[in-house]
C-alpha positions in Angstrom: -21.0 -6.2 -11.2 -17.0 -6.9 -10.8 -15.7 -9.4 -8.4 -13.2 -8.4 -6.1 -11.5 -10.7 -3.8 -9.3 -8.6 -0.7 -6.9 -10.4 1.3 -6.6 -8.5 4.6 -9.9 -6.6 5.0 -10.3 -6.8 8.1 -7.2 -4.1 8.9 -6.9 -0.7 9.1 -6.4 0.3 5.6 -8.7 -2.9 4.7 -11.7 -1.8 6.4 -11.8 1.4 4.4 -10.9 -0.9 1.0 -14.0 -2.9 1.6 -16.0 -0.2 2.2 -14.7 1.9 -0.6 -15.4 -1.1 -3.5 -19.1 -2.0 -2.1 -19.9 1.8 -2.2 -18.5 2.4 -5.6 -20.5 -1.1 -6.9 -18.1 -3.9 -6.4 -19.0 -7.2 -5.4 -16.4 -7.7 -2.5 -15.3 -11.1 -0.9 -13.0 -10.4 2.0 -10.3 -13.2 3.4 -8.6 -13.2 6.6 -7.7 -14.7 9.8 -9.4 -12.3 11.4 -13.6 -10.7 11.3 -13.6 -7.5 10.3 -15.2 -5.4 13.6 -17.8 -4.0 11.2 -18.6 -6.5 8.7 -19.6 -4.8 5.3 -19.0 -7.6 3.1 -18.6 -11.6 3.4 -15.5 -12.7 5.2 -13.7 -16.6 4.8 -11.3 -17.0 7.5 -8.4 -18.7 5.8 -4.7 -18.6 6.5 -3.0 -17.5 3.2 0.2 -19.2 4.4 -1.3 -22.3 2.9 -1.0 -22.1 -0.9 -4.4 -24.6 -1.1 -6.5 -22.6 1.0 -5.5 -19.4 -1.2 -5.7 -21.3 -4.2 -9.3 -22.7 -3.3 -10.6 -19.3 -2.7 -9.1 -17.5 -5.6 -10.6 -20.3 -7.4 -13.7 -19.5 -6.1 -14.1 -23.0 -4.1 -15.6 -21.8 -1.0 -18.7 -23.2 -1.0 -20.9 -20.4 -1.4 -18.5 -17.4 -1.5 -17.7 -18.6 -4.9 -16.1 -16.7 -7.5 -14.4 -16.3 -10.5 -13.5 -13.1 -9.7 -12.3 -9.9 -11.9 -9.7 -8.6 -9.5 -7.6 -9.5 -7.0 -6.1 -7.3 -3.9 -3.4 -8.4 -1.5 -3.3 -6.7 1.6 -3.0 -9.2 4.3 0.7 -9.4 6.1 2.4 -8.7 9.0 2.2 -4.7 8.5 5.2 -3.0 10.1 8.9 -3.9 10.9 9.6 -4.7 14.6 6.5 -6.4 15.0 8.4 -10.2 15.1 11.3 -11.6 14.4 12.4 -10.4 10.9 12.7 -14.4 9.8 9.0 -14.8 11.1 8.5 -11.2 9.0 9.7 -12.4 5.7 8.5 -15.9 6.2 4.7 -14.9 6.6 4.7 -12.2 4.0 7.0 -13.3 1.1 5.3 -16.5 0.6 2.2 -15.0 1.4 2.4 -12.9 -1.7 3.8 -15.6 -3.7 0.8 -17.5 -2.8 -1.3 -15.2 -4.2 0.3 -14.7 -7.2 0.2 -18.2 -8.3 -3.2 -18.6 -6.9 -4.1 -16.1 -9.6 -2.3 -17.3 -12.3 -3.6 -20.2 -11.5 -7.4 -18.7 -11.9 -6.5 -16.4 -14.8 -7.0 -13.5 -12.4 -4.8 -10.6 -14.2 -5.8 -7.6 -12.2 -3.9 -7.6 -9.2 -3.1 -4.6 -6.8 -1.3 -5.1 -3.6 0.5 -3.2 -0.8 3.9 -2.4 -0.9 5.4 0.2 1.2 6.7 3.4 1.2 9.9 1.5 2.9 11.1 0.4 0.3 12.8 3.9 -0.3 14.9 3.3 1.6 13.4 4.2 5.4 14.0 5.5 8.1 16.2 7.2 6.0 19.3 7.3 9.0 20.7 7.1 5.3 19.5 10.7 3.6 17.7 10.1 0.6 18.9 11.0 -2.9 17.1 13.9 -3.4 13.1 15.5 -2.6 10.6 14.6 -3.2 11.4 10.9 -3.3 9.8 9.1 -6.1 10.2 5.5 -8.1 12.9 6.7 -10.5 15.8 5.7 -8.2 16.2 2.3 -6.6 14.8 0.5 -3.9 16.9 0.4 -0.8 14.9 -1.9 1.7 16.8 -1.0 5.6 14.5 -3.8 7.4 13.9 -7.4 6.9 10.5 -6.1 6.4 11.0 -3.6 3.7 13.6 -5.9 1.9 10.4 -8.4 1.9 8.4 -5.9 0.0 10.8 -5.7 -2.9 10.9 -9.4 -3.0 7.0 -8.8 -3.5 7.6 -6.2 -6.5 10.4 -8.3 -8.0 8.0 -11.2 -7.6 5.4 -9.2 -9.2 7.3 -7.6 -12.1 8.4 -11.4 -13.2 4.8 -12.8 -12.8 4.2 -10.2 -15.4 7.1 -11.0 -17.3 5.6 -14.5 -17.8 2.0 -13.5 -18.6 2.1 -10.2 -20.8 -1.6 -9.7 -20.3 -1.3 -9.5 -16.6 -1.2 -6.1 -14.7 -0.2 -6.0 -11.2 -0.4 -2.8 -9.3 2.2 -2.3 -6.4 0.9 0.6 -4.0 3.8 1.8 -2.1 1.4 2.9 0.8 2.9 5.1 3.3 1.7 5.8 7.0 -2.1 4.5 7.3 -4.2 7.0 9.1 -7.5 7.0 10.5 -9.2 10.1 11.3 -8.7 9.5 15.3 -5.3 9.2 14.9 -5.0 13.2 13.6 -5.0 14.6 17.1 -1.5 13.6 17.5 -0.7 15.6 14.2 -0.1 19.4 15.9 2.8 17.7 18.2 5.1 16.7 15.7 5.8 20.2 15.1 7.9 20.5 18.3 10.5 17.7 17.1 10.8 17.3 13.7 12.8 14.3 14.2 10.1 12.3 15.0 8.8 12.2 12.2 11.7 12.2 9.4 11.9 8.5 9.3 9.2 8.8 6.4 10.0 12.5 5.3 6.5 13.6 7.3 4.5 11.6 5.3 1.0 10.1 5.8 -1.8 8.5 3.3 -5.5 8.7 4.9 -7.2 4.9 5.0 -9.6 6.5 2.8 -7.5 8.0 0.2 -5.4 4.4 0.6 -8.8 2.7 -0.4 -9.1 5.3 -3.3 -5.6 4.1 -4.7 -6.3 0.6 -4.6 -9.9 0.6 -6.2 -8.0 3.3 -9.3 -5.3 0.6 -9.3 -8.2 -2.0 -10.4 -9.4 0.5 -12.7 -6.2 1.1 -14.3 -6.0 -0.8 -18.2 -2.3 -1.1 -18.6 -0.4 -4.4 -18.1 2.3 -5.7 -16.8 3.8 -4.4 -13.4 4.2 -0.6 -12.1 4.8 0.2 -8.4 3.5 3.8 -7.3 4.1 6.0 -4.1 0.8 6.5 -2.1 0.4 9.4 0.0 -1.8 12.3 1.0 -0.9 15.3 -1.3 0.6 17.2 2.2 2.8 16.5 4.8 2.1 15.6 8.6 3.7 19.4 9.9 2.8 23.2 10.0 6.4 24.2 9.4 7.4 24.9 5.9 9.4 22.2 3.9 12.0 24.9 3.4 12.5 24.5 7.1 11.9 21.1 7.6 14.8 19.6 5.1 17.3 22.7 6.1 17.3 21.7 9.4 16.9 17.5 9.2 18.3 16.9 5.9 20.5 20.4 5.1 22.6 18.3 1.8 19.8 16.6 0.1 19.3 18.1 -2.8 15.9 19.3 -3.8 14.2 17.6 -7.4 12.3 20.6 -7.5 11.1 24.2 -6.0 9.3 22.4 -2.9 5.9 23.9 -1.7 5.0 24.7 1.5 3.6 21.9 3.2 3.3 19.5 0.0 4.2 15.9 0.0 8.1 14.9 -0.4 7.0 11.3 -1.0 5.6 12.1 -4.4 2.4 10.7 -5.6 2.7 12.5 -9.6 3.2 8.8 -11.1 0.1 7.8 -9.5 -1.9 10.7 -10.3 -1.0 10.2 -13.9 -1.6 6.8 -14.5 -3.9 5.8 -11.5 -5.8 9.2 -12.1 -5.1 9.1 -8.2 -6.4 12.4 -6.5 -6.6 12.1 -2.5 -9.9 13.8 -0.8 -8.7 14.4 2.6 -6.5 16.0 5.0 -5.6 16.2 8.3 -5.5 19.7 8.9 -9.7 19.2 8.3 -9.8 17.3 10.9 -8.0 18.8 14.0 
């Protein structure tokens, strides 16, 4: 049975991680600040500010939660610009992901997936993107001191790699977390379509989130890839057609869009994570 230590459990997208890797046969060690409101797995409270209390639990030093461990996913951080300061933002969650890289390195962990975000595209996009669907071909271009601290993670990440050939590090560019209460909201946004532009109307379910990160262990290439995750529609009724000629009338389209499919496109991830989201909102309400 695999090993997985998860930093950040205890979260929205966390809780559905844990439960995704115990039901699918992992052995799942979760480490927070916080206790998860339904524990499924063991938690340690540590703060993974402190390099030696990461370090001692990646290197399995936690009296009985020991590991070693196969894999290693980094979720913990402060999850959303305008939450604090942006120097407490980047302070927190730039070393924190340093900390965790070296922590592995350390332990000889070289499966490592953690979250990155879809913001790193360059949201809210009060600059139009390049073109639709968005994907990883073009450049990062971080608008918050939050976002900017993501790509810090991924240039972080790709150089970890750089050093260590064998390692693999999976960076999930997660968009919107949802949770299946929060779908009621969803038949509003059609009124304003504004509102929800910021991310080009995207959303990823927890529970398709938790399917990305447990194909990003799965995954056997190495070094570093970063990958869009999102649900395979949008968050609207209305037509793309409409959407984009109304909100964003000069951004050229990559391809012929569908009707309600996702403009933050998850093809990279469904060919090398063999990513394939389950669910939908539009089941739900």
């Amino acid at each position: 049975m695999a090993k997985v230590l998860v930093t950040g459990g205890s979260g929205k997208l966390g809780r559905a991680v844990l439960k995704d890797l115990v039901t699918n046969g992992y052995s799942v060690l979760n480490v927070d600040q916080t206790l998860p409101r339904d524990p499924i797995c063991p938690t340690v409270r540590i703060d993974l500010t402190d390099f030696g209390q990461v370090a001692q639990a990646v290197l399995g030093g936690v009296d009985e939660r020991r590991g070693p461990f196969d894999a290693v996913v980094h979720l913990a951080a402060i999850p959303a610009p305008g939450l604090f300061a942006n120097s407490r933002t980047v302070a927190n969650n730039v070393p924190t992901t340093y900390n965790v890289f070296e922590a592995c390195r350390l332990a000889g962990v070289r499966n490592v997936v953690f979250a990155s975000s879809e913001t790193v595209l360059g949201l809210p996009f009060e600059t139009p993107p390049p073109y639709v669907p968005v994907d990883e071909e073009y450049f990062p271009r971080p608008e918050t001191a939050y976002s900017l601290g993501k790509l810090l993670d991924e240039t972080m990440a790709a150089q970890f790699c750089r050093w260590d050939p064998e390692l693999k590090i999976v960076g999930l560019r997660f968009s919107n977390v949802m949770d299946v209460e929060d779908y009621k909201a969803f038949p509003a946004f059609d009124a304003d379509p504004q509102l929800r532009k910021w991310n080009l109307w995207g959303y990823i379910d927890a529970r398709d989130g938790a399917q990305a990160v447990r194909r990003g262990i799965e995954a056997e290439f190495k070094g570093f890839e970063p990958f869009i995750i999102a649900n395979q529609d949008t968050v609207m009724s209305r037509s793309n057609m409409s959407l984009m000629a109304e909100v964003f009338p000069q951004v050229p389209h990559k391809r012929e869009l569908s009707q309600n499919g996702t403009l933050l496109s998850i093809d990279k991830a469904r060919r090398l994570l063999d990513y394939n989201p389950q669910h939908s909102w539009r089941n739900h309400v």
